[in-house]
C-alpha positions in Angstrom: 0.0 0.0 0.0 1.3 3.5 -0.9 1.2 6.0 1.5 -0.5 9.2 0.2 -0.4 12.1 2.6 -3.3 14.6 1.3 -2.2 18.0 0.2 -4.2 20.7 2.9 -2.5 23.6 0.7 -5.2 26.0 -0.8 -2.8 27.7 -2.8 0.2 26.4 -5.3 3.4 26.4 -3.9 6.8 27.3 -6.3 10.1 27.1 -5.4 13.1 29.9 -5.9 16.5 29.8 -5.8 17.6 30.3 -2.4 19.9 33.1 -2.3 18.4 35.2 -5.4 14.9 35.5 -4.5 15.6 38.3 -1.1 13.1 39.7 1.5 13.3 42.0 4.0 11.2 42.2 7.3 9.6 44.4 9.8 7.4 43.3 12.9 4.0 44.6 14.1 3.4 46.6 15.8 7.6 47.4 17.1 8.7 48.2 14.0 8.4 50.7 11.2 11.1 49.8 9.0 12.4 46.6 6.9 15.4 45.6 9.4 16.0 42.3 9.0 17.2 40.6 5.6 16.9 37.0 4.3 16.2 34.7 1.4 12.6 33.4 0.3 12.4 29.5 -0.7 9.3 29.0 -1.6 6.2 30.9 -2.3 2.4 31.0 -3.1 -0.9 33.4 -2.8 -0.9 32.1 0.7 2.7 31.8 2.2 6.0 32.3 2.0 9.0 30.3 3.4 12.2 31.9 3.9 14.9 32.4 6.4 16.5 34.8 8.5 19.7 35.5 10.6 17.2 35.4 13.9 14.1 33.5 14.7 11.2 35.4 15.0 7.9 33.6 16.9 5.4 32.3 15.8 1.8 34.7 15.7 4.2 37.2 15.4 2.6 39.6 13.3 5.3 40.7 10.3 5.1 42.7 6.9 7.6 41.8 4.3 9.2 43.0 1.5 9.5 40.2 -1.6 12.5 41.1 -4.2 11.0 39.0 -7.7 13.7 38.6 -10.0 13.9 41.4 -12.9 12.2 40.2 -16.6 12.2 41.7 -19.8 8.3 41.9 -20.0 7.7 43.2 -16.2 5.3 46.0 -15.6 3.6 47.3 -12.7 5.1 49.6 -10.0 8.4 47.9 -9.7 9.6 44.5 -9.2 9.2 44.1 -5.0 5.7 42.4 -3.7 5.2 43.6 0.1 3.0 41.2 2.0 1.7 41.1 5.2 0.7 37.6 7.3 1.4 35.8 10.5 4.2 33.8 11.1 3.3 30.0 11.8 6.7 28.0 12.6 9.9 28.7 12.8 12.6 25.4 12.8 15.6 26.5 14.9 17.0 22.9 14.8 19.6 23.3 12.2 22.8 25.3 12.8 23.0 29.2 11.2 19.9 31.1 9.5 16.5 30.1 11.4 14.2 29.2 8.4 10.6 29.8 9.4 7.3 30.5 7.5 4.4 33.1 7.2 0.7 32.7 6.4 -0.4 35.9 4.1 -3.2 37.7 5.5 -3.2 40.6 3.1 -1.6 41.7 0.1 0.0 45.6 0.9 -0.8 47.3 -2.4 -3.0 47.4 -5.0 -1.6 45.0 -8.1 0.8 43.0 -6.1 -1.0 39.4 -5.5 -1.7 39.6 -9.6 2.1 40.4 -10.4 3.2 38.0 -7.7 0.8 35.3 -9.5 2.0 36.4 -13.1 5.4 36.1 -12.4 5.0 32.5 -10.3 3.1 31.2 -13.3 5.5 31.9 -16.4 6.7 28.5 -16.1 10.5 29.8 -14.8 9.6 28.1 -11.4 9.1 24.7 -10.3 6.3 23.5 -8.3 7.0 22.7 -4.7 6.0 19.4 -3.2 
């Protein structure tokens, strides 16, 4: 018999390169700038999965600051998505960068969760498992 977990995702996930897909950070309500940096490893219309220098808790409220890769056909009011959402686990079991995940509540300006979707859907990323 083959074990076949069922998916509970609502939303698509695609993987990035780690490394070439950054993010920057800011907490709710402490904070009213981006001050913490990291990479983004996956992402969908619901979530992003990414990981920082330092852990941040879980129900921790955050906004964040998505860096899409530059393309010849990209339109819209730059190339950065900014996202808002709750963070729901953070692994701090491996050595170095803490990598932890957020559950998107809201998208921060008009036109990003289309541009986000356009660009996740051109076929340059690969579906996450």
């Amino acid at each position: 018999m083959v074990n076949n977990p069922i998916n509970r995702r609502a939303h698509e996930r695609f993987k990035v390169q780690p490394g070439y897909t950054s993010m920057a950070l800011r907490r709710h309500p402490d904070e009213d700038k981006y001050s913490l940096e990291g990479h983004v490893y996956d992402i969908s219309e619901g979530g992003v999965c990414f990981e920082l220098d330092r852990p941040i808790d879980p129900g921790q409220t955050v906004s964040i600051r998505v860096d899409l890769p530059i393309t010849v056909d990209d339109s819209g009011p730059g190339r950065s998505v900014f996202l808002t959402g709750n963070v729901v686990w953070c692994d701090l079991e491996e050595p170095g960068a803490c990598r932890m995940a957020v559950a998107i509540t809201r998208f921060d300006r008009a036109g990003d969760r289309e541009r986000l979707l356009k660009t996740l859907t051109r076929g340059r990323y690969t579906r996450a498992a």
